[in-house]
Kinemage of the C-alpha trace (Angstrom):
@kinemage 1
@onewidth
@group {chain A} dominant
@subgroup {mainchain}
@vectorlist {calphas} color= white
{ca unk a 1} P -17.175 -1.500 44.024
{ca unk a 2} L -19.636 -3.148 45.944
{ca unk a 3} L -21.788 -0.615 48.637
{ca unk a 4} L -24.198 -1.128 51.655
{ca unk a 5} L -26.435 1.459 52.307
{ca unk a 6} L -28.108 1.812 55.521
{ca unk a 7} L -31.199 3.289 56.039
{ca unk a 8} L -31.580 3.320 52.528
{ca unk a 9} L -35.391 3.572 52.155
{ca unk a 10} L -34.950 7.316 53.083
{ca unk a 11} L -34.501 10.494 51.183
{ca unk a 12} L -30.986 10.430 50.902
{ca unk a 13} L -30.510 7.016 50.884
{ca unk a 14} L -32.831 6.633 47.855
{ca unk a 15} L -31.109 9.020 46.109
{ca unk a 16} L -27.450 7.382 47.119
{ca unk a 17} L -29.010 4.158 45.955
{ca unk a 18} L -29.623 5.617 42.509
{ca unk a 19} L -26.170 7.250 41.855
{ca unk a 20} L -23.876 4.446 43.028
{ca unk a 21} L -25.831 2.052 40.441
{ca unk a 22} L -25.911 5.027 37.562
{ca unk a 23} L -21.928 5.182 38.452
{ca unk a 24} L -21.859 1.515 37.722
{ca unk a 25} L -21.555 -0.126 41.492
{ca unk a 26} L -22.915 -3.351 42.868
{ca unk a 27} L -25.208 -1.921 45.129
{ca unk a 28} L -26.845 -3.734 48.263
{ca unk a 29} L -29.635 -1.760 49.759
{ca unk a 30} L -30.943 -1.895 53.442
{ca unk a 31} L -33.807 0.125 54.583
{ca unk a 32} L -34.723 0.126 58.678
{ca unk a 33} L -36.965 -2.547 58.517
{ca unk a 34} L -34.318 -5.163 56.822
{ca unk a 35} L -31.662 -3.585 58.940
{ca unk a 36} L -31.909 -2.037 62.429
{ca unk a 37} L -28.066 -0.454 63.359
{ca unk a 38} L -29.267 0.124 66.745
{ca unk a 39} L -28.719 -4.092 67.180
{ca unk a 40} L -24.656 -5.134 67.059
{ca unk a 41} L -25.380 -8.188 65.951
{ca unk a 42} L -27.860 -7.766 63.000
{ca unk a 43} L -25.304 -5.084 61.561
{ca unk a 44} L -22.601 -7.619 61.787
{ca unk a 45} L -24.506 -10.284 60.278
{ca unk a 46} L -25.601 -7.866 57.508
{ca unk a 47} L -22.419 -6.575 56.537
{ca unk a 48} L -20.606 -9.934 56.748
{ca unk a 49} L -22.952 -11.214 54.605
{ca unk a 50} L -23.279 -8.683 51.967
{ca unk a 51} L -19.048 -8.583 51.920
{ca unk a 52} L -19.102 -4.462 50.590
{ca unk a 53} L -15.940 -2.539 49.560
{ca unk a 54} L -17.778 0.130 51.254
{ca unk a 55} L -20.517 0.724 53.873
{ca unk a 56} L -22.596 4.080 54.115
{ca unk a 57} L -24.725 5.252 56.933
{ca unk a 58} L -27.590 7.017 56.259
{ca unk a 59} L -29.593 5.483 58.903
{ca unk a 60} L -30.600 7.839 61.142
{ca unk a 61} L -33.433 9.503 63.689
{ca unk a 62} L -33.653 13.070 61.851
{ca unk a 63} L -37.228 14.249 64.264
{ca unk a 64} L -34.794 16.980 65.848
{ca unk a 65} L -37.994 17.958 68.510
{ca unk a 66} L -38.678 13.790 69.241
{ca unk a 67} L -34.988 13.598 70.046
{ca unk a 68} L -35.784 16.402 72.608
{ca unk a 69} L -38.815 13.687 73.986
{ca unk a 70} L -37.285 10.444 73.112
{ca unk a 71} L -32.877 10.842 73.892
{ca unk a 72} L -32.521 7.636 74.401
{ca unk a 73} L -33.607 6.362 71.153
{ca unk a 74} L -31.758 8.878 69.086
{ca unk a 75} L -28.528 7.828 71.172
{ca unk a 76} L -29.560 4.154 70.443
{ca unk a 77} L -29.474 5.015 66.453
{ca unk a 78} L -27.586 8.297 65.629
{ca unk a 79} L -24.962 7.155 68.059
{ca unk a 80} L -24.243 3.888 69.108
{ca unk a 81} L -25.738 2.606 66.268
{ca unk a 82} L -23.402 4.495 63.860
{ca unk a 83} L -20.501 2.981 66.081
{ca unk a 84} L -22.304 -0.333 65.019
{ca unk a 85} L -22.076 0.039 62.037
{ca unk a 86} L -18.319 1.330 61.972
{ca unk a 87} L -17.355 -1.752 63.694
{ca unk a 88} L -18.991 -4.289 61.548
{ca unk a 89} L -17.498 -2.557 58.286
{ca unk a 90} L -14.072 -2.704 59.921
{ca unk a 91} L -14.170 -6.504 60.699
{ca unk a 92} L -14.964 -7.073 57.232
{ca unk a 93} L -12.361 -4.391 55.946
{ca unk a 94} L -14.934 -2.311 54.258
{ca unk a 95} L -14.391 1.870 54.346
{ca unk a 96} L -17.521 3.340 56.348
{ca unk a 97} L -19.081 6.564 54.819
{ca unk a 98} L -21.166 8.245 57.871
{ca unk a 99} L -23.717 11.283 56.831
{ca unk a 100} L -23.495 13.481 60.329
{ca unk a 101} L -24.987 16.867 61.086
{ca unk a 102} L -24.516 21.143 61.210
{ca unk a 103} L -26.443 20.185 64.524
{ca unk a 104} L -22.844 19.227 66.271
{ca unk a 105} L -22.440 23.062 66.276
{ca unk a 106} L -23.730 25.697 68.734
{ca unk a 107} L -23.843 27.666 66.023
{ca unk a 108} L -22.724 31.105 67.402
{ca unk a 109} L -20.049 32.060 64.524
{ca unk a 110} L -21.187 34.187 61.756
{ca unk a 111} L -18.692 32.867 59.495
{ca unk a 112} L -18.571 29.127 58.043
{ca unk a 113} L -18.022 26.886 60.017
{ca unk a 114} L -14.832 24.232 59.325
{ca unk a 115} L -13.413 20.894 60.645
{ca unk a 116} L -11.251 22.356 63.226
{ca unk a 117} L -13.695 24.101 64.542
{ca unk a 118} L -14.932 22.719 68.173
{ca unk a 119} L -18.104 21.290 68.362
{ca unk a 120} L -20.386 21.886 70.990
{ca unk a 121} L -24.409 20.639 70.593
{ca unk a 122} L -26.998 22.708 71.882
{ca unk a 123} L -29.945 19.696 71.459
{ca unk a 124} L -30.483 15.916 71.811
{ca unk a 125} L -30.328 15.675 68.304
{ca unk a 126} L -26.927 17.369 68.038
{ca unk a 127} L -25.411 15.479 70.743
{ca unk a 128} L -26.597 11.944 69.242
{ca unk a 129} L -24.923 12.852 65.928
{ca unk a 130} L -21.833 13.806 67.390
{ca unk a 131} L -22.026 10.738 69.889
{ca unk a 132} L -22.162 9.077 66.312
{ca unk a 133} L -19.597 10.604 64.543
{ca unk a 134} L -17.271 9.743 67.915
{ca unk a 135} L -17.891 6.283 67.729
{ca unk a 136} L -18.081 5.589 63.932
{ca unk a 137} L -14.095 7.262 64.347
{ca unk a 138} L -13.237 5.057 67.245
{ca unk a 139} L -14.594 1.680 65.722
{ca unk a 140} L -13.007 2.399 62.146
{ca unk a 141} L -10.298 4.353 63.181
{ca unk a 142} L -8.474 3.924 59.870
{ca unk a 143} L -11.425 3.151 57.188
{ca unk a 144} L -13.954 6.400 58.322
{ca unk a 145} L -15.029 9.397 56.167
{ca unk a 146} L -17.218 11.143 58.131
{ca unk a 147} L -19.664 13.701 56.270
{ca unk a 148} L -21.288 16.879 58.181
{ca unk a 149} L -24.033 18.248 55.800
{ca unk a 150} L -26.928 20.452 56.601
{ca unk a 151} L -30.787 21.379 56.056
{ca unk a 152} L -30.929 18.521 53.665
{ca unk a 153} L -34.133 18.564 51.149
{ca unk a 154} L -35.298 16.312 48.214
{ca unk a 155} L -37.312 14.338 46.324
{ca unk a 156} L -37.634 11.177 47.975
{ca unk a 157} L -39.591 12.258 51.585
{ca unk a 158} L -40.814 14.947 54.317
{ca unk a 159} L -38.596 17.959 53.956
{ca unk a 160} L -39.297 21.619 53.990
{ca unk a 161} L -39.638 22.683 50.502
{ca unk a 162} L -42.491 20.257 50.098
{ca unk a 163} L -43.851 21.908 53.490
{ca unk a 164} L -44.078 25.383 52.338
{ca unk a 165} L -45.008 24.205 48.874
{ca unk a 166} L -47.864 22.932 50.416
{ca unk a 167} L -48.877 25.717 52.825
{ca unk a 168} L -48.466 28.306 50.057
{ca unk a 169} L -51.604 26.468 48.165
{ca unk a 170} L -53.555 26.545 51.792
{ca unk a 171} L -53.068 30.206 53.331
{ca unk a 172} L -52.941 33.246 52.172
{ca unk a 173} L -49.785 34.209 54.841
{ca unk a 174} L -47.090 32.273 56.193
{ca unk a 175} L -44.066 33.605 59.122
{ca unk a 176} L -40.703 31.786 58.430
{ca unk a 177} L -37.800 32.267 60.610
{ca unk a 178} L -35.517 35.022 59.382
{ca unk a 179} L -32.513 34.453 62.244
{ca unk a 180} L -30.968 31.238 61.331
{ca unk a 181} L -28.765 30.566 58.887
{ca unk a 182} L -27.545 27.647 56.913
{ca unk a 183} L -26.737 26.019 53.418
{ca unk a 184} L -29.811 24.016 51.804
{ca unk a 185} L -28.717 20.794 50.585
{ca unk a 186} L -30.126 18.996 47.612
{ca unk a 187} L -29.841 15.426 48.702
{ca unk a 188} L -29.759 14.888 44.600
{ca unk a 189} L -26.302 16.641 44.727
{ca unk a 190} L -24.945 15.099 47.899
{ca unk a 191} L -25.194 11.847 47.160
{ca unk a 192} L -23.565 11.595 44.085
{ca unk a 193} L -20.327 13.089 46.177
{ca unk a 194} L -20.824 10.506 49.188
{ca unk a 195} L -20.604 8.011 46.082
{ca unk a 196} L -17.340 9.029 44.854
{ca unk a 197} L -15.876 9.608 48.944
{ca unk a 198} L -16.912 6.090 49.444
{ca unk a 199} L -14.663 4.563 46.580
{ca unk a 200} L -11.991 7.062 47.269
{ca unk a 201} L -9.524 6.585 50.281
{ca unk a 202} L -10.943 7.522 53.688
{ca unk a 203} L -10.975 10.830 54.147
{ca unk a 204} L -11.568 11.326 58.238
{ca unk a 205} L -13.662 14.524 58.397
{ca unk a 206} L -15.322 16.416 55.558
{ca unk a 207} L -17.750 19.397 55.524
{ca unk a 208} L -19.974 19.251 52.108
{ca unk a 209} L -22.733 21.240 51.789
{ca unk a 210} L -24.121 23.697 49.352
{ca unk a 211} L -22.552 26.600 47.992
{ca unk a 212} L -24.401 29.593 49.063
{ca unk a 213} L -26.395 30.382 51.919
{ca unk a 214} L -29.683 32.427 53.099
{ca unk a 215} L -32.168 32.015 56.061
{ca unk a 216} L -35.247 29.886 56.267
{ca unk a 217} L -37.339 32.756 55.283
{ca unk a 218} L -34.950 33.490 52.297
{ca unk a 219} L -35.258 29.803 51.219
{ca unk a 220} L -39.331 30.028 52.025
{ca unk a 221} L -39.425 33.008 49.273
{ca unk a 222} L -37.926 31.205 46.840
{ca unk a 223} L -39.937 28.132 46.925
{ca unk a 224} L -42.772 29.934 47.358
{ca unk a 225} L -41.856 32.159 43.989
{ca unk a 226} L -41.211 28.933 41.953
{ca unk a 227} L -44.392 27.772 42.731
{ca unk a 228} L -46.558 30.509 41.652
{ca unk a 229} L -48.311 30.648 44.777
{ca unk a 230} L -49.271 34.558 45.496
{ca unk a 231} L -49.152 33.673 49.345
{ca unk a 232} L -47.704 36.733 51.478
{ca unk a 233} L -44.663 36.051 53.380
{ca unk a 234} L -43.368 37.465 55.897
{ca unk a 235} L -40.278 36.930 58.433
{ca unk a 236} L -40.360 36.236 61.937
{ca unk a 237} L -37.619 35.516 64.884
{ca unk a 238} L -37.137 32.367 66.382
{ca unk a 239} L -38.366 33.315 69.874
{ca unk a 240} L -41.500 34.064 68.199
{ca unk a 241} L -41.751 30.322 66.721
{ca unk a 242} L -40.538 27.885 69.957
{ca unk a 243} L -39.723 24.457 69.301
{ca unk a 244} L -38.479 21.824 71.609
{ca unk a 245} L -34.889 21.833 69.844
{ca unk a 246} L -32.679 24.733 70.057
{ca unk a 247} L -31.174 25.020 66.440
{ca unk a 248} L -28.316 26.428 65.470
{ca unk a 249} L -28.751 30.169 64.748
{ca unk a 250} L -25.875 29.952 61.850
{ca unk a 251} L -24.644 26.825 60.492
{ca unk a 252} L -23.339 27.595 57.101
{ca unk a 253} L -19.887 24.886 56.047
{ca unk a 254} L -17.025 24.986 54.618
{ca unk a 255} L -14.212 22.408 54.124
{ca unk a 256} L -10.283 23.468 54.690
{ca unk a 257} L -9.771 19.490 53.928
{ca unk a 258} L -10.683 19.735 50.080
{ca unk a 259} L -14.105 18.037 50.027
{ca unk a 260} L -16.412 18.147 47.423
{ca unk a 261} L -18.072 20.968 45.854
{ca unk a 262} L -21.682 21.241 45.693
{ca unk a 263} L -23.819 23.404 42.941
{ca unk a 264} L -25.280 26.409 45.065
{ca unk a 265} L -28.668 25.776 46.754
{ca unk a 266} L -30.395 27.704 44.368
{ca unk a 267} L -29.687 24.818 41.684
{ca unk a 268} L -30.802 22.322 44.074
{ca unk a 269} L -33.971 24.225 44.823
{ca unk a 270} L -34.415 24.696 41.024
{ca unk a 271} L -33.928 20.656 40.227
{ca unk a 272} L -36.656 19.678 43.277
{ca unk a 273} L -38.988 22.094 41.918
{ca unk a 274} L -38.690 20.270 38.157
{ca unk a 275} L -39.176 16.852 39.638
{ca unk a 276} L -42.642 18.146 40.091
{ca unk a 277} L -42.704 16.901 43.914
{ca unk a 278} L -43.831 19.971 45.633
{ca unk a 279} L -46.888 19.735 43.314
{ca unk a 280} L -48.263 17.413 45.294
């Protein structure tokens, strides 16, 4: 099979890029600066030109507080860029693979949340990703496989474990939030799965996300443990740390649609920490 990734100078896309050439595939990779989805025409020229059995979209603008500042440019990207892409894979007959959000949620359940369940953004960023996930179905409305993941962390860039790795070596105390609620995703373990969904038949709408789930505090503690660090922690609500974004205050998911299962967080957390990354 040969793949496009998008946005594939990022942490997940790194990662994607390395398991779909360990699993054998002819792999054409397209960071932001070689491709911008945002423009029609240089997605169409890119994907007619690269000819892939498959297309997957991890381009994407993740700063969940810039969306807040900057709407319009994470509707440019998360959403009618997505639908760019979607459209240039289907001229060329290629099966698009689009990494979406927990964001798309309001996140007021307290159990998981699965594909039927209505959607209903409570930031920017949430509303861009679902704006994506809209269009990628609507411009590939028979070659899509749209993937909701959340809290994704790894290896390859900026992501939260590094953060607290980080502050645990500079203070003595840290707060983390104790009231939301989601599934930590090693992108090490997701991309591997978006590998084998993009040479299986499309699949419409899948939830795949860790097994497990705990709080941002919860997750804090246990990076904070496997670094040695002696740092005090200590949890704290999320009216007591404002942000821009509203987040979801639970977004664990679940898939009723047989998607695939991912090793529990804790295994995730456990290979980052390995890779020696959080050292840094």
């Amino acid at each position: 099979m040969r793949v496009l990734i998008t946005g594939a100078a990022g942490m997940l896309g790194r990662d994607l890029a390395a398991a779909a050439a360990g699993a054998g595939h002819d792999v054409v990779a397209r960071s932001r600066a070689e491709l911008d989805i945002g423009d029609l025409a240089a997605a169409r020229a890119a994907i007619r030109d690269a000819s892939p059995d498959a297309v997957v979209n991890c381009a994407a603008y993740t700063n969940v507080d810039g969306a807040e500042r900057e709407p319009g440019l994470a509707h440019a990207i998360n959403g009618a860029g997505a639908g760019h892409v979607a459209a240039a894979a289907a001229e060329v007959g290629a099966h698009v693979v689009h990494v979406s959000s927990d964001y798309v949620f309001d996140g007021g359940k307290r159990e998981p949340y699965l594909e039927s369940d209505p959607t209903g953004p409570r930031s920017q960023y949430g509303s861009s990703k679902l704006a994506g996930e809209q269009a990628v179905a609507e411009n590939a409305p028979d070659a899509h496989t749209i993937v909701r993941s959340s809290w994704l962390f790894g290896v390859h860039g900026h992501c939260f474990p590094a953060t607290i790795a980080r502050l645990a070596r500079e203070r003595d105390t840290l707060s983390v939030v104790d009231d939301q609620v989601g599934c930590p995703t090693f992108t090490g373990h997701l991309a591997p799965a978006l590998v084998a969904l993009a040479a299986a038949p499309p699949a419409g709408l899948l939830h795949v996300a860790a097994a497990g789930e705990c709080s941002w505090f919860e997750f804090a503690r246990e990076i904070v443990t496997a670094t040695g660090a002696e740092t005090e922690i200590s949890p704290c609500t999320t009216a007591e740390f404002p942000r821009p974004a509203t987040r979801p205050a639970y977004s664990v998911m679940r898939s009723e649609r047989g998607a695939p299962e991912l090793p529990d967080w804790h295994e995730g957390l456990a290979e980052y920490m390995s890779a020696g990354v959080a050292a840094r």
